[in-house]
C-alpha positions in Angstrom: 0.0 0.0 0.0 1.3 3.7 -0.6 0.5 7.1 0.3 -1.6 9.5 -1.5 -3.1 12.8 -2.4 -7.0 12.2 -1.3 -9.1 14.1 -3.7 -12.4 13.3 -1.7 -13.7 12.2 1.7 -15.6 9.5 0.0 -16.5 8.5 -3.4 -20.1 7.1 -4.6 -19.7 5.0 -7.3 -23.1 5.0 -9.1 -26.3 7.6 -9.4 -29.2 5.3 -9.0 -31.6 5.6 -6.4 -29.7 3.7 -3.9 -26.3 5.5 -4.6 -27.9 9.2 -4.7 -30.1 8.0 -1.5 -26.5 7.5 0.0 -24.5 10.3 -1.1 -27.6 12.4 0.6 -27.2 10.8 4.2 -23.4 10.6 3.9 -23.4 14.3 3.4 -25.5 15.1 5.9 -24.2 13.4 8.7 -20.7 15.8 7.5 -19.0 13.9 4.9 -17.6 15.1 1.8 -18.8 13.4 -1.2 -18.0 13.0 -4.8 -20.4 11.2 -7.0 -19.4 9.5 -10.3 -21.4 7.2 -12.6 -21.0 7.1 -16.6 -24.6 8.6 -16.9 -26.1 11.3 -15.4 -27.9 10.7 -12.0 -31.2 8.5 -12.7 -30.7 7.8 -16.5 -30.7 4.0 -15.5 -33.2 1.8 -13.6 -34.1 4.1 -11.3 -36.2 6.4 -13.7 -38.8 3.4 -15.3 -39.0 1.7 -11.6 -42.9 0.8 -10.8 -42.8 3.7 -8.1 -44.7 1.3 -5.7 -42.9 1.4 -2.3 -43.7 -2.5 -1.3 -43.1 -2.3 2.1 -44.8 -5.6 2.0 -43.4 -7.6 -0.3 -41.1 -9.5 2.3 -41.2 -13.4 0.7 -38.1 -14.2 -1.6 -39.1 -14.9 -5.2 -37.2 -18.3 -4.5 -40.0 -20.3 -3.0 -40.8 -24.0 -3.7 -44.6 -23.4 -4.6 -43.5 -22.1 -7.9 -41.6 -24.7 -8.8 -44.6 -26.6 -10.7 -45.5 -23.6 -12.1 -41.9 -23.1 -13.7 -41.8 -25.2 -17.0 -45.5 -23.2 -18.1 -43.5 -20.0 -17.0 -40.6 -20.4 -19.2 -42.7 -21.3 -21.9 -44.5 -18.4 -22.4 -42.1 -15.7 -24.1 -44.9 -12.9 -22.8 -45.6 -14.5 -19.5 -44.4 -13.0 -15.8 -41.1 -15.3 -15.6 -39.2 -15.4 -18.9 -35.6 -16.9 -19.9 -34.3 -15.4 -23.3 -33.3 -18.8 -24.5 -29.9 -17.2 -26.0 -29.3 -16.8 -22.7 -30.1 -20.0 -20.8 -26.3 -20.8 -20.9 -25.2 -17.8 -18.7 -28.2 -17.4 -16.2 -28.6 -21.3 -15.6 -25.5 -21.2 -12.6 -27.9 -18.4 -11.5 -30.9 -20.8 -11.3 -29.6 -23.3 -9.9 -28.2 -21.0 -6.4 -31.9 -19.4 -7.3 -33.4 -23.3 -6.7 -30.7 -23.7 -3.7 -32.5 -21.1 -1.9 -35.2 -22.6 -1.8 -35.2 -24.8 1.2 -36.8 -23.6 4.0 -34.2 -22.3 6.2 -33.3 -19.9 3.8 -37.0 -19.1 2.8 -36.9 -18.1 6.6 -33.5 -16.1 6.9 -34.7 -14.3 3.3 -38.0 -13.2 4.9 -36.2 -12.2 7.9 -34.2 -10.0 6.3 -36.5 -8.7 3.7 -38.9 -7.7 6.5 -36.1 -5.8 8.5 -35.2 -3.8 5.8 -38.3 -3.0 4.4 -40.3 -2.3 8.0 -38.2 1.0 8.5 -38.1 1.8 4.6 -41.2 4.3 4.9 -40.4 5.7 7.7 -37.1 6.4 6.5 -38.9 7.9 3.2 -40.3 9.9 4.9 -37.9 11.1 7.3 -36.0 12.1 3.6 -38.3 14.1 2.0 -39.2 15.8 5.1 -35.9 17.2 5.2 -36.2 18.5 1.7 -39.8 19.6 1.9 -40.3 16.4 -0.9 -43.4 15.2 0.9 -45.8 15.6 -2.2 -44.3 13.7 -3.8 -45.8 10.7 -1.7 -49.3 9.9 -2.4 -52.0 7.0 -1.2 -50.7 5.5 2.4 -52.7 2.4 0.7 -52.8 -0.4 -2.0 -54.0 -3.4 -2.9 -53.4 -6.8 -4.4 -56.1 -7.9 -6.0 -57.1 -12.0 -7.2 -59.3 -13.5 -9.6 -59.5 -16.9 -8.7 -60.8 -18.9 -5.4 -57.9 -20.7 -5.3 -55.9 -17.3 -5.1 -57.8 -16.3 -2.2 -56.9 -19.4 0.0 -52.9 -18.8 -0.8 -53.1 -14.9 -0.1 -54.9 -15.7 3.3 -51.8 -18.1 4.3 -49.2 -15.5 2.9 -51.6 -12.7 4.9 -51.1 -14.3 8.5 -47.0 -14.6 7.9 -46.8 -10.8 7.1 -48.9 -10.1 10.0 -46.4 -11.9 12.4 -44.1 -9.7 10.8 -45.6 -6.2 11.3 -47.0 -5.8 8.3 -50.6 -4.1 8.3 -52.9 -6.1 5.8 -56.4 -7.1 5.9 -57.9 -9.5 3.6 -61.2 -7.4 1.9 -64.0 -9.0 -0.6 -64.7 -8.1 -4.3 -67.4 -5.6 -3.7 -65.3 -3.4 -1.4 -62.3 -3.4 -3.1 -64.4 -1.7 -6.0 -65.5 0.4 -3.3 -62.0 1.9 -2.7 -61.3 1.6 -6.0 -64.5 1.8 -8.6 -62.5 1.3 -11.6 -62.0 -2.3 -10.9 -64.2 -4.9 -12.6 -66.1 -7.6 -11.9 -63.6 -10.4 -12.4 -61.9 -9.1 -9.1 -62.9 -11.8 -6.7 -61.2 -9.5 -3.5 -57.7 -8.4 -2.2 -55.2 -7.6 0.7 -55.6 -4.2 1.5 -52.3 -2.6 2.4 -52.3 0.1 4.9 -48.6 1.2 5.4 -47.6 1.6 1.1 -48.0 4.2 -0.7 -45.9 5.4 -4.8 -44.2 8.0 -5.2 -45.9 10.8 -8.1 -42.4 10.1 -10.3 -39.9 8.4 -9.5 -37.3 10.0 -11.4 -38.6 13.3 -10.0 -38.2 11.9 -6.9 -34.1 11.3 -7.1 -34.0 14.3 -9.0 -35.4 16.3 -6.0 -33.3 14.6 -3.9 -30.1 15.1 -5.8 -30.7 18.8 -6.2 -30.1 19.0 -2.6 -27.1 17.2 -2.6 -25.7 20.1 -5.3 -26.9 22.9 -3.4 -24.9 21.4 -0.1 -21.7 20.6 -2.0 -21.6 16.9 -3.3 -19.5 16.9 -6.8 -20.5 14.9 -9.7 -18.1 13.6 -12.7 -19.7 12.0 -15.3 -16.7 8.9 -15.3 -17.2 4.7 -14.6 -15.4 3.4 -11.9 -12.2 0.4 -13.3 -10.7 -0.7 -10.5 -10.5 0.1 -6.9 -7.1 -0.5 -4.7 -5.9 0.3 -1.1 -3.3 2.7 0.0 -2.1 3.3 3.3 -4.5 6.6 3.4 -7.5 5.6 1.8 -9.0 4.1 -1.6 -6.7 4.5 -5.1 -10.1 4.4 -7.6 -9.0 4.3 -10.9 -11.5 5.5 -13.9 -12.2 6.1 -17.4 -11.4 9.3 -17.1 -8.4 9.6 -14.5 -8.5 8.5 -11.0 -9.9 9.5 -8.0 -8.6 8.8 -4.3 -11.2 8.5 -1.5 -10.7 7.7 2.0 -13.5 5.4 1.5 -15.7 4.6 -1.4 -19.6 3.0 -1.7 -20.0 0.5 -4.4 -23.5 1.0 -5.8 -23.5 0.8 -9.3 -26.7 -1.3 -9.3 -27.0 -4.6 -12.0 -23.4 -3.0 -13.8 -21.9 -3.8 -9.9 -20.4 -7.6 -10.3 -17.1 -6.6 -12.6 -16.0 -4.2 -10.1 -17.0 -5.9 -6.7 -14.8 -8.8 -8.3 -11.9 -6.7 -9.0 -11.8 -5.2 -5.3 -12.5 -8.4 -3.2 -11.5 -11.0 -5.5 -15.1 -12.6 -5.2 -17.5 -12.8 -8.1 -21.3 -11.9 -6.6 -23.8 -14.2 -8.3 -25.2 -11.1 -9.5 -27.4 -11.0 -12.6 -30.0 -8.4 -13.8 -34.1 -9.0 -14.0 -35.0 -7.4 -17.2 -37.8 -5.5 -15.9 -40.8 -3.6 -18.1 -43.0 -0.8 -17.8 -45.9 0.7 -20.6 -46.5 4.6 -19.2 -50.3 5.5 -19.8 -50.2 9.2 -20.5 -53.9 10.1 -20.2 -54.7 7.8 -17.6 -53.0 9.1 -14.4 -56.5 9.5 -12.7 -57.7 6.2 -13.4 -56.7 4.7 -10.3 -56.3 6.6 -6.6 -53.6 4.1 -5.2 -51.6 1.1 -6.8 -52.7 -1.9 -7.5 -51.0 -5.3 -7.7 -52.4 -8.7 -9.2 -51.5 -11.5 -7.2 -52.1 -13.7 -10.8 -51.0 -11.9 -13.3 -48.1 -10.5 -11.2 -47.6 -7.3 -12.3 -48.9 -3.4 -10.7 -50.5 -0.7 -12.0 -49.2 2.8 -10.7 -50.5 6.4 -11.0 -48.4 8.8 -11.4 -48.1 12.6 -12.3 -47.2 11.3 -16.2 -49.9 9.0 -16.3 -50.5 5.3 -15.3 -48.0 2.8 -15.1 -48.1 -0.4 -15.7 -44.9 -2.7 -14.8 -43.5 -5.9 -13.5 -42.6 -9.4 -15.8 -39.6 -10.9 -15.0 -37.1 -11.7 -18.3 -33.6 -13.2 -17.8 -31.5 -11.9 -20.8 -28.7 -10.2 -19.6 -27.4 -7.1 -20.3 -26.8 -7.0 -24.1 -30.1 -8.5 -25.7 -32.3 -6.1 -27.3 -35.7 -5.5 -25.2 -38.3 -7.2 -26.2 -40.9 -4.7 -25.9 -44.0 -7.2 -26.5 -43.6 -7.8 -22.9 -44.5 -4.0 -22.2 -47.1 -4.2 -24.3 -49.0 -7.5 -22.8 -49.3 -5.7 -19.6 -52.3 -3.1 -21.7 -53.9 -6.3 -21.7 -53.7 -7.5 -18.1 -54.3 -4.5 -16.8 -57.8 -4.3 -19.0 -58.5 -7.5 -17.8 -58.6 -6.2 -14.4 -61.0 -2.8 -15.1 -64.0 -2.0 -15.8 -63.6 -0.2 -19.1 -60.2 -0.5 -21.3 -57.8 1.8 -20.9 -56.8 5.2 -23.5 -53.3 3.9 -24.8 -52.7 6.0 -27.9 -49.9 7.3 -26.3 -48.2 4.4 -24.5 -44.7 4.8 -23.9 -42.4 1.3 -23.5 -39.8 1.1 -21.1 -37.3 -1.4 -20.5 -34.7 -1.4 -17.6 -32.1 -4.1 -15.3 -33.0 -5.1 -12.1 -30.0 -6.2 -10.0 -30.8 -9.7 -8.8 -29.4 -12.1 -6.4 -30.4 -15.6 -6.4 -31.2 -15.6 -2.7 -33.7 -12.1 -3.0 -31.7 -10.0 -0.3 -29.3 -7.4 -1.3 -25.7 -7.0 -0.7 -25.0 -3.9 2.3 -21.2 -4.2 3.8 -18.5 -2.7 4.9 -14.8 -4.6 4.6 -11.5 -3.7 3.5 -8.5 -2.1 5.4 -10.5 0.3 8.1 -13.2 -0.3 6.5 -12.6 1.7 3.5 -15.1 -0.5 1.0 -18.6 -0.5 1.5 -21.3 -1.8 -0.6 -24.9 -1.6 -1.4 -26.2 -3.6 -4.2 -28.7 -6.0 -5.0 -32.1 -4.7 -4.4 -33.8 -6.3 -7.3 -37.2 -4.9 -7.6 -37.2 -3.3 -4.5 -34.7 -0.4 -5.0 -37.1 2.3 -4.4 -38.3 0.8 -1.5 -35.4 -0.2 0.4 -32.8 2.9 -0.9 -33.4 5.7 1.9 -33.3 3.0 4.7 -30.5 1.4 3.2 -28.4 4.7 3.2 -29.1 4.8 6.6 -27.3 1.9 6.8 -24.3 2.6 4.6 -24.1 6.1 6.7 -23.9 4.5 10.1 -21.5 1.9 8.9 -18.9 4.1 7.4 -19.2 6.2 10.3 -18.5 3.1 12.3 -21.5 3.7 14.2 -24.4 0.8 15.4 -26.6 0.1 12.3 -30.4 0.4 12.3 -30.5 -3.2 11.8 -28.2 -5.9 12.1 -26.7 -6.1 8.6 -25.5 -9.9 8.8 -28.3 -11.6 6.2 -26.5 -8.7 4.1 -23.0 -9.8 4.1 -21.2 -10.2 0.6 -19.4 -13.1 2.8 -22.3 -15.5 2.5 -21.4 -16.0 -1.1 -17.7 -16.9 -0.2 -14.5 -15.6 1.3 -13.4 -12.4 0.0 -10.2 -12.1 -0.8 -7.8 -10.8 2.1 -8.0 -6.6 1.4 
């Protein structure tokens, strides 16, 4: 290790939601911050997320009761779980950790963890924009995931008693008063669990936006550059970039689903991370069709409104980060979404979206902190739950390289539990 000339307190690498949500917190509790990411803040992810903050959504995706449902899955190119086959050969070591996961002590430790870090992400939401005076930008404290079938109803009522035991606020309410909350359901909505501590966002791209404003007017720097390589000195962190290098006394990798090549390079362990193609069709005229969002436990996608319109996202596609989108998958969620209403929705002016999801095969995200003096932390990981979990999980990432107590104990966050990093 050698000695050098330390440009900035600590560097962000990445400007998604969970990196700006960081560089906010770190400032505030004093640090100096440089940001860096090769696009502007919020030009990945971030900006087409379904602006849904799923507080309850604590069950990993990895649970056995899908597994007879897989095969018919995987066969539908437009259904909710899709596997470009031109990529089966790179996402199948992916699957198999993904089916590893599935035994029930991990279904447990995943929950666990999933509920910890999203019980305090509202609050912490709204801690946030209460600083900045963001508050509207928070709508319905409500929302609701609807069924169609009996059957449905039966699973949702199991699913409802395990987030209870977990904090969670739900009640489970009949077809006739979930169209009286929300009228522009139709009939083939047999009931839902009503949520009562959600709520979206009006934008979510206005949202970081608004919150990285703040973080210019107190001083954070920004250079538009993507982060190589990082290495220790005896001072702090040598960062090396596209365009020059930075030293840091410490540095936060959070560069999202681009996050593996350089996590590898610093700590000599690969993260099986890989990237959920995720989809959203934006609605322009149809922003006051619905007064809170709505999720279909079936069809397993959400419908949000928002100041731009209504959007209508979820689908799962594993294809990596090169493929192409294939933006029928946007499109089949018009007709899932009609098949929920009472009357079709406008749609002249539907606008496709495609963006990557950073996904680990056991649903929890990666939040450490390791190296010499703890100089390297990380926050990664957060599949579809990024929005959610991003102003909590700064917390975190603040009170770690701080070296102060956590909110939560970040243990079921370790990058560890994928291996032994190498010695830093």
């Amino acid at each position: 290790m050698t000695e050098s000339t330390i440009d900035t307190d600590f560097l962000v690498i990445g400007g998604g939601i969970v990196g700006v949500t960081a560089a906010f917190e770190l400032q505030a509790a004093g640090r100096q911050v440089l940001l860096i990411d090769r696009e502007a803040p919020g030009a990945g992810a971030s900006r087409g997320n379904a602006g849904h903050f799923a507080t309850e959504q604590i069950f990993p995706i990895a649970d056995a009761s899908i597994l007879w449902q897989v095969p018919k899955l995987l066969l539908d190119p437009l259904g909710p779980l899709a596997i470009d086959w031109r990529y089966a050969h790179r996402i199948t070591p992916w699957l198999l950790r993904f089916l590893w996961n599935m035994r029930s002590s991990q279904v447990r430790r995943t929950t666990e963890g999933l509920a910890a870090l999203s019980g305090g992400s509202l609050g912490a939401w709204r801690e946030l924009l209460g600083r900045t005076g963001g508050m509207s930008l928070i709508r319905s404290q409500e929302s609701l995931t609807v069924f169609e079938k009996k059957g449905t109803a039966r699973k949702l009522e199991r699913g409802m008693k395990q987030m209870q035991a977990h904090g969670v606020p739900v009640s489970l309410i009949d077809g006739a008063e979930a169209r009286e909350r929300v009228p522009a359901l139709g009939e083939r909505v047999r009931g839902a669990l009503h949520f009562t501590a959600t709520g979206h966002v009006t934008d979510p791209l206005a949202v970081l936006e608004h919150i990285w404003t703040h973080c210019l007017q107190n001083g954070i720097d920004y250079r538009q550059a993507e982060g190589r390589a990082v290495r220790f000195t005896d001072d702090g962190v040598h960062v090396e970039t596209d365009q020059g290098v930075i030293n840091a006394r410490q540095v936060l990798i959070a560069c999202g689903a681009h996050s593996r090549p350089l996590v590898h390079q610093a700590t000599g362990l690969k993260p099986p991370l890989d990237t959920e193609r995720g989809y959203h069709l934006m609605l322009p005229a149809e922003g006051e069709r619905l007064p809170m969002a709505i999720a279909s436990a079936e069809r397993r996608f959400i419908m949000t409104p928002m100041s731009g319109g209504l959007r209508l996202a979820g689908t799962v596609e594993f294809g990596g980060l090169e493929r192409p989108a294939n933006w029928r998958r946007a499109w089949v969620l018009r007709e899932h979404a009609n098949a929920l209403l009472a009357s079709s929705l406008a749609d002249s002016e539907a606008e496709p979206w495609m963006g990557f999801r950073p996904t680990l095969p056991d649903c929890l995200p990666v939040i450490d902190r390791l190296g010499p003096g703890g100089r390297l932390l990380l926050a990664f990981g957060h599949h579809h739950l990024g929005l959610t979990q991003s102003a909590f999980t700064a917390r975190i990432v603040t009170a770690l390289a701080n070296e102060a107590e956590p909110p939560i104990p970040v243990d079921p966050y370790r990058l560890s539990r994928f291996g032994k990093p190498k010695a830093l």
